[in-house]
N, C-alpha and C positions, 0 to 999 in steps of 0.2 A: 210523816206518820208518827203517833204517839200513839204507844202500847202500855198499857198501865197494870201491875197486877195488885190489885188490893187483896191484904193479907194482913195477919199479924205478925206473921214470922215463922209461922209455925213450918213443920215441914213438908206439907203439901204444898206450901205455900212458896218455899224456894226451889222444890222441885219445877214448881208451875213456871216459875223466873227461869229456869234453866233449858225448861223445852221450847219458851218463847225466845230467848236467847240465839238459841240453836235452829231456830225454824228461822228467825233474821237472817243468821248467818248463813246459812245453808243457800238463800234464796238472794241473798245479796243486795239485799234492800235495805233505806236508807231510814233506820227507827228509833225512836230511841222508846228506852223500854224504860220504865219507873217502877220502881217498888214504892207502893203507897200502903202504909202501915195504919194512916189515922184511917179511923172507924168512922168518923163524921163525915169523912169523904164516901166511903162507901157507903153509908145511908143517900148521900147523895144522891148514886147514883141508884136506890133503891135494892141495895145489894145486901143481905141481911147474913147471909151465908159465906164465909171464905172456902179455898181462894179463888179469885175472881179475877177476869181480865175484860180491859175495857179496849177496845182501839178506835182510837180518833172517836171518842167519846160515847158509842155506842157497845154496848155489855153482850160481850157475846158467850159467854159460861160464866155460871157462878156456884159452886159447892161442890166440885168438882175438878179435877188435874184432867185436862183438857191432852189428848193426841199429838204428837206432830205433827202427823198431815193432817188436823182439824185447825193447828193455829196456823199451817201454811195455806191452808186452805181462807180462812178470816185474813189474810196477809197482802196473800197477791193477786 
């Protein structure tokens, strides 16, 4: 599984990396999470808004610091 959060860095944005982090680990499942910074990536993927997370390539929040049980929920 790839877990990606596009962001710039800002601090919703490392918060977001931290609850996705912690909902991996929590569940014990096997992911690797990405901090993707560039902004053309996130046009990509139609993402206009940070911070955003995508898993296994489909965008499941964007402009918004997502829940722990809503990323464990997208997870498992």
């Amino acid at each position: 599984m790839k877990i990606e959060i596009l962001g710039s860095g800002c601090a919703k944005c490392k918060k977001t990396k931290e609850i996705v982090e912690q909902a991996v680990a929590e569940l014990g499942i096997d992911a690797e999470v990405v901090k993707v910074e560039d902004m053309d990536a996130a046009l990509e993927y139609g993402v206009m808004i940070t911070p955003a997370v995508v898993v296994d390539g489909d965008v499941k929040v964007a402009g918004k610091v997502p829940t722990l049980d809503k990323v464990k929920e997208w997870i498992s």
